[in-house]
N, C-alpha and C positions, 0 to 999 in steps of 0.2 A: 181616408178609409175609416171606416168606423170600427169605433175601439171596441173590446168584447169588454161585458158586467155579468154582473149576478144576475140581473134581472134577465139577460139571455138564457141562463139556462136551461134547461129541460130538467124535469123532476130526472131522468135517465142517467142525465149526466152529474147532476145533484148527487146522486146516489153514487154512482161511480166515484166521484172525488174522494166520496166518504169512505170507500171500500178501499180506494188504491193508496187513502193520503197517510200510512203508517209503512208504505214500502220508499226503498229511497232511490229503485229503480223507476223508470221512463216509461209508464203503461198506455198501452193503448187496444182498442174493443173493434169489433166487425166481426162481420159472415163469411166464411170461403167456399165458393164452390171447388167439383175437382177439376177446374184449371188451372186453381191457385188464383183466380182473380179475388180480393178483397172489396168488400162493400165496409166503407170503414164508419163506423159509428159516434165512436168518439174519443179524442185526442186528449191526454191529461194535459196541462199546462207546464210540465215539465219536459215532454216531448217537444212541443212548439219552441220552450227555451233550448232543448238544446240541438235542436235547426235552425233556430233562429229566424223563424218566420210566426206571422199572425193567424189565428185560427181561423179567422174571417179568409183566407189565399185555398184553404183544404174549401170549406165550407164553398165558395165561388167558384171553386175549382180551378182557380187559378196554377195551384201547385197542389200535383197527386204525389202521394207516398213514395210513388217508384220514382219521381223523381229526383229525390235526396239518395235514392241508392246510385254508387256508381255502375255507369252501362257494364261494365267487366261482371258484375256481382249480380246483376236483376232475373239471369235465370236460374241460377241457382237457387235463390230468394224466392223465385216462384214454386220451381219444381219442392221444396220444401212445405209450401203452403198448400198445393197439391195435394199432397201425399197423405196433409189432415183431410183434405176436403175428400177424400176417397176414402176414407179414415182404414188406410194404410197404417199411421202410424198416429198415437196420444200428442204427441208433445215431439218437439222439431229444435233445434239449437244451428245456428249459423252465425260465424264472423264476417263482416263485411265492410267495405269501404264506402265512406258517404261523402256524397258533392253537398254541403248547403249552402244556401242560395249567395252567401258572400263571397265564396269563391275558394275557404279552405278545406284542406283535408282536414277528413274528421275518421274516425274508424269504429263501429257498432260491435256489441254481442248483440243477440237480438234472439230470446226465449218466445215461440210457438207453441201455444196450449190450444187445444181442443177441449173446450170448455163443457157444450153443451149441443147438441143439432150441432148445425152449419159452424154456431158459435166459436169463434177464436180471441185468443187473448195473446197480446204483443205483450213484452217487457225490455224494454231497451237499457241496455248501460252503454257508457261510453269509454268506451278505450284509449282513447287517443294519448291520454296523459301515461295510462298504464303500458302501453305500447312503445310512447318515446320514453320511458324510465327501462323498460327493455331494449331499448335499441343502444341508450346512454351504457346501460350496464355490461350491451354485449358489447360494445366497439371499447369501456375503458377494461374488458376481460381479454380483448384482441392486442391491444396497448400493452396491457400487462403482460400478457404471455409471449409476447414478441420484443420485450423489452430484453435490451442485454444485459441489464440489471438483475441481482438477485431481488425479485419480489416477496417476502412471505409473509404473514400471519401468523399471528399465537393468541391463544387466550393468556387471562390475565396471571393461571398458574403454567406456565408455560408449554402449555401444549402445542403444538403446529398445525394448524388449521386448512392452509392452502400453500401452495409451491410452485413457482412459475417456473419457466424451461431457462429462466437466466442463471434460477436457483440450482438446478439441479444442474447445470455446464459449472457453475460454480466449486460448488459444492462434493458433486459427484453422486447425489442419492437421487434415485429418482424417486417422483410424489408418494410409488406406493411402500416405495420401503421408510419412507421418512415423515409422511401426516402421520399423525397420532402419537409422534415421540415428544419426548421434552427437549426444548431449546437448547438443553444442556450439551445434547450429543455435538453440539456444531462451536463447543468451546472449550481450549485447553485447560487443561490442570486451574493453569494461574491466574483464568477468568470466569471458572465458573460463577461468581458472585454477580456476574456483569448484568443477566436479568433481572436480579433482586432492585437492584439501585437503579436500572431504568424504568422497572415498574414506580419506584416510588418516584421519580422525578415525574411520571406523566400524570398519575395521580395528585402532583404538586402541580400542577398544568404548565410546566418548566419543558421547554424544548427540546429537542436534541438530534442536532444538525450537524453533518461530518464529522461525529467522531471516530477520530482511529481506536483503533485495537486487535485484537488476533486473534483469527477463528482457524479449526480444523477441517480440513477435507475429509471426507471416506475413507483414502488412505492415509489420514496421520498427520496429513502435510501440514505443516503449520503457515499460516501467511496473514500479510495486512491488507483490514479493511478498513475501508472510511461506512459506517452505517448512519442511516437518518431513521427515528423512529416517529409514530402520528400515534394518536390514540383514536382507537374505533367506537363507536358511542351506537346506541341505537336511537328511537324515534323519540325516546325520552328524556336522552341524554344523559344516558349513565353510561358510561366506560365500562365495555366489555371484550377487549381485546385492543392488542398494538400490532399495527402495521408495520413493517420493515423492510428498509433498501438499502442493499448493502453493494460495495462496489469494489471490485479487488483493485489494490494501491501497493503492491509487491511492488511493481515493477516502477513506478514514483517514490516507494521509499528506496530503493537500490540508485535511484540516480540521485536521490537526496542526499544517500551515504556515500555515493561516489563524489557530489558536491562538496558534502563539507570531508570528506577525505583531500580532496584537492585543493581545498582552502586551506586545510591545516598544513599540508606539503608546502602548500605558497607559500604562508607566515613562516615556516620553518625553515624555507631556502629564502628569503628576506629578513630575517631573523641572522643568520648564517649568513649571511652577503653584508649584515650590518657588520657584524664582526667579525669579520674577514678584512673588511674594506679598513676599520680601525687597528686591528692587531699587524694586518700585513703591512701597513703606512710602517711599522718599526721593524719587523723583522725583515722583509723585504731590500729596505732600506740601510739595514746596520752593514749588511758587507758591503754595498757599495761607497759608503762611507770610508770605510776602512781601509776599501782600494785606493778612492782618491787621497783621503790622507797620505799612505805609505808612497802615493803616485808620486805625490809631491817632495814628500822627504827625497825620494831617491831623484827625482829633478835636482834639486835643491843640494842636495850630495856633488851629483853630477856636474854642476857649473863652478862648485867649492874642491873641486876636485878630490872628495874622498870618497872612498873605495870600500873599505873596511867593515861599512852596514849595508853595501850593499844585498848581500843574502840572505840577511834578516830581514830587511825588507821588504826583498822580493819573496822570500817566503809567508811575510804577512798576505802580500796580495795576490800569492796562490790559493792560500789556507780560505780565503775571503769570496774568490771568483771562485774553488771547488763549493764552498759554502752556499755561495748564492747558484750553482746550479742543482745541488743537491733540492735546495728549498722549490725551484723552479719545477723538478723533475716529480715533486714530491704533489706540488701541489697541482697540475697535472692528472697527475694518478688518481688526486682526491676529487680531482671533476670530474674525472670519467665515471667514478662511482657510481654507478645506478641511470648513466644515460642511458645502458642498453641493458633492460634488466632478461633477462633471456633463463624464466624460468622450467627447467628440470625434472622429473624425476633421476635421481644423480646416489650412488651408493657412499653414504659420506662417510667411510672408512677410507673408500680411495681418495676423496678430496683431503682430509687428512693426514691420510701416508704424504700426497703427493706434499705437502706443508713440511712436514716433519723429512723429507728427504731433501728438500732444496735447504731447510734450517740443521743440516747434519755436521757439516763444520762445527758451528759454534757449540749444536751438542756435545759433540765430541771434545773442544777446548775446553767448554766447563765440566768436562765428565757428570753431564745433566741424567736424572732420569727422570723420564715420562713416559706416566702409564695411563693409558684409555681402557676406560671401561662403561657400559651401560647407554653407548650411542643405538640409536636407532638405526636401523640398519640400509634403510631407505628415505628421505625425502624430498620433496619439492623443492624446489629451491632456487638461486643463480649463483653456477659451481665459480664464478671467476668473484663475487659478491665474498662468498664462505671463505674460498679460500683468502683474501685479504684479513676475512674477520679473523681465522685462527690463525694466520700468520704474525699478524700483529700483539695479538694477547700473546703468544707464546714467544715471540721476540723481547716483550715487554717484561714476560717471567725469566728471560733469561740473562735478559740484560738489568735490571734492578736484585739483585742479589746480590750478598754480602760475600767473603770470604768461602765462603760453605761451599759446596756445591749445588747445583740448582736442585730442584725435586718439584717436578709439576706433576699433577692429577688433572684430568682431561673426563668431565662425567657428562651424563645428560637424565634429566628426571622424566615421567611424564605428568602434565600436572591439568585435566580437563582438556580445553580447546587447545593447547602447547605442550611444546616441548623447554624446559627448563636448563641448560645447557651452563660448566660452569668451569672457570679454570684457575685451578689453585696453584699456589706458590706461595714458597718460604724465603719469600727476599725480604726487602727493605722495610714494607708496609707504609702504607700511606696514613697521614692524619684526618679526621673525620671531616674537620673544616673544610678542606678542601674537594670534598665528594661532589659539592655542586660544581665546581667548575674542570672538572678533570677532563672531561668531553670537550671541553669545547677548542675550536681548532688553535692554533701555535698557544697552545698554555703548555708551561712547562714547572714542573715543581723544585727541578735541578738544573744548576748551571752545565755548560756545554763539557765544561772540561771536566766533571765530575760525571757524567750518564752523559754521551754525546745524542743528537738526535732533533729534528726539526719540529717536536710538538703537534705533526699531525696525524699519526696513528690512532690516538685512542679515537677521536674524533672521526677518524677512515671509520674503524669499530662501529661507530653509532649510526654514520649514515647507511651503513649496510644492512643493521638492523634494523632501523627504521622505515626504508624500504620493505622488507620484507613483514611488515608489522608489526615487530614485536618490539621488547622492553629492553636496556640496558642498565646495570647500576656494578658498584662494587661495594663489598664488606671488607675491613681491612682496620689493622690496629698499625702505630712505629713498630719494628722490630718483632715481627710476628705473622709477617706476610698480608699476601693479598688474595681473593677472591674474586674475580669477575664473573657475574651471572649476565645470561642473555636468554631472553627468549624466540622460539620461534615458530606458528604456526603449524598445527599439524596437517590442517587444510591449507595450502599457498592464498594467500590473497594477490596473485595472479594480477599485472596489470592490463 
């Protein structure tokens, strides 16, 4: 086919190129009758490029104009052209779908002037790119807004720009009560700074991908998120806003803190089975010891025929066999501790009466007094757990005293998320050195025959508090008494 040149011109279209060649839309010239049929005159070489056919195909008539419109669109396209040629109306605008000749979609604006007579003037732009960057933008706006994610936007002083439906399930504010505030409102007290410092990390063009921290709901609520922040740039590439998504992680930090809560209960009951498994090798061990010895003796009596130690003997390895069941019975009681934690609301005046009524003997032998005062009057708790705890501090205050008579004080403080809880005595007093190890199970600071008793009460004390969350320690001088503090939850941490 023969190529088109200058030398083909027509002074017509000569002139034409000259008129049209400062527009950077697709012109094209012709006559309308009122059928809207076009008599076309002449084609700018921008038109041809963007059908992608040769002038020489119009020209031969190989291919007519109407047939780059698609069939759905050519009446419309006419009755538009029409309407000049009746001069109905100046100037005509229609969008339209175009087949050219390779086979793609293409999609037109296409301006209709009534130039002059019959005259008409085309001005074609092409859509196609503007159309699929709307299509791109409606389908990532459809992404967005149906995302379960919090989506939002801010400019660079933290205004809030835009708000997806993840944001506001999130959150609680819907788009119109929350575009146009400052970022601030959706962060507690203790982060408000948190925009400052990711403005300056994106401005460093430094990342920032699932970081945790703590935003506010609507109403108050505090919770964790993991957010990713993107910096928005425009066509020049300057930073004029940051994107954000954020994703609630409440309910992965809760199983993380119930993780390492049960990891630290692990180390703490292997920790506690270590030395258990060490200390019980000896104490376990000594009375039956002691049986077989005296076994023997009185064997060995028996065949020498004397009589005479018999009851001394035999009372060592009663004293020995009551001993080792005592210890048996004892520890026992310290397993059961916390298998079945069965918490409460429980009125802990009565769990304490019911402590101080079963401990009323020995009140009574030491003519003890104790007085409660400043308990809470209700908590949470497990009543068979408490009752152990106060049974044993207050056996402990009655049984380590001196000559005197006892005198214990029974208080409770409140101190933030606890209750402070504490029990005084003016017995023996313990030395400092030994505060680290007074917890731990069969430690004893006194022989049997001076304070009798198997070593595992204070230790009972601690796993019932630890259970229940809180802290155990004592304050205590020689000869000056002792203080046991514990604390315990005002909220139950509930297993």
């Amino acid at each position: 086919m023969k190529k088109h040149s200058e030398e083909d011109d027509s002074p017509f279209e000569v002139e034409a190129e000259l008129i049209f060649s400062f527009l950077s839309e697709c012109p094209w010239l012709g006559t309308v009758d009122t059928r809207g049929v076009v008599s076309y005159a002449y084609f700018s070489p921008s038109v041809l490029r963007l059908c992608g056919i040769e002038k020489e195909e119009f020209v031969s008539g190989e291919i007519l104009w109407e047939n780059v419109v698609h069939p759905d669109h050519i009446c419309a396209r006419t009755e538009a052209l029409a309407r000049l040629g009746r001069r109905e109306s100046l100037e005509e605008e229609i969008v339209y779908r175009g087949v050219i000749p390779i086979g793609k979609r293409a999609f037109f604006q296409e301006r209709l002037i009534l130039a002059r007579g019959s005259t008409v003037v085309g001005i074609i732009r092409d859509l196609s790119t503007k159309l699929k960057e709307e299509e791109d933008q409606a389908r990532l706006a459809a992404i967005v807004e149906t995302s379960d994610d919090c989506i939002l936007s801010k400019t660079l002083d933290g205004t809030i720009t835009s708000w997806n439906g993840g944001a506001e399930r999130l959150y609680g504010y819907s788009p119109e009560e929350i575009i146009g505030k400052h970022v601030s409102v959706l962060m507690p007290e203790s982060h408000k700074d948190d925009f400052h410092r990711f403005v300056k990390k994106i401005q460093n063009a430094e990342q920032i991908l699932h970081f945790e921290t703590l935003r506010k709901k609507k109403d108050g609520t505090i919770f964790h998120v993991s957010v990713s922040l993107s910096p928005m740039r425009n066509r020049f590439g300057d930073l004029i806003g940051i994107s954000t998504i954020a994703r609630d992680i409440s309910r992965e930090k809760l199983l993380e803190a119930s993780l390492e809560q049960a990891i630290t209960e692990l180390k703490r009951s292997n920790d506690e089975l270590d030395s258990f498994a060490s200390i019980a090798a000896h104490d376990l061990q000594e009375p039956l010891r002691t049986v077989a010895c005296f076994s023997r003796l009185i064997q060995k009596d028996r065949e020498e025929g004397r009589t005479e130690r018999f009851d001394e003997h035999l009372a060592f390895v009663y004293n020995s066999v009551t001993r080792l069941q005592t210890l048996i019975t004892d520890l026992l009681e310290y397993g059961r501790i916390g298998k079945k934690k069965d918490f409460v609301q429980l009125a802990l005046g009565d769990v304490l009466g019911a402590v101080l009524s079963e401990l009323r003997p020995q009140i009574e032998e030491r003519r003890a007094e104790v007085k409660v005062r400043n308990l809470p009057p209700n908590l949470t708790a497990d009543r068979s757990g408490l009752f152990c705890l106060f049974q044993n501090l207050i056996s402990n205050a009655l049984k380590y005293c001196s000559q005197i008579s006892p005198k214990i004080e029974i208080s409770a403080e409140p101190e933030g998320t606890e209750w402070i809880f504490s029990v005084k005595d003016n017995g023996i007093g313990i030395s400092p050195e030994h505060f680290g190890e007074l917890f731990q199970i069969f430690h004893r600071l006194h022989s049997r025959e001076a304070y009798p008793g198997t070593g595992i009460g204070l230790a009972s004390c601690k796993k019932v508090v630890d259970y229940h969350g809180g802290r155990i320690w004592v304050e205590s001088e020689p000869n000056h008494g002792s203080t046991f503090y514990f604390t315990l939850p005002k909220i139950a941490r509930t297993p």
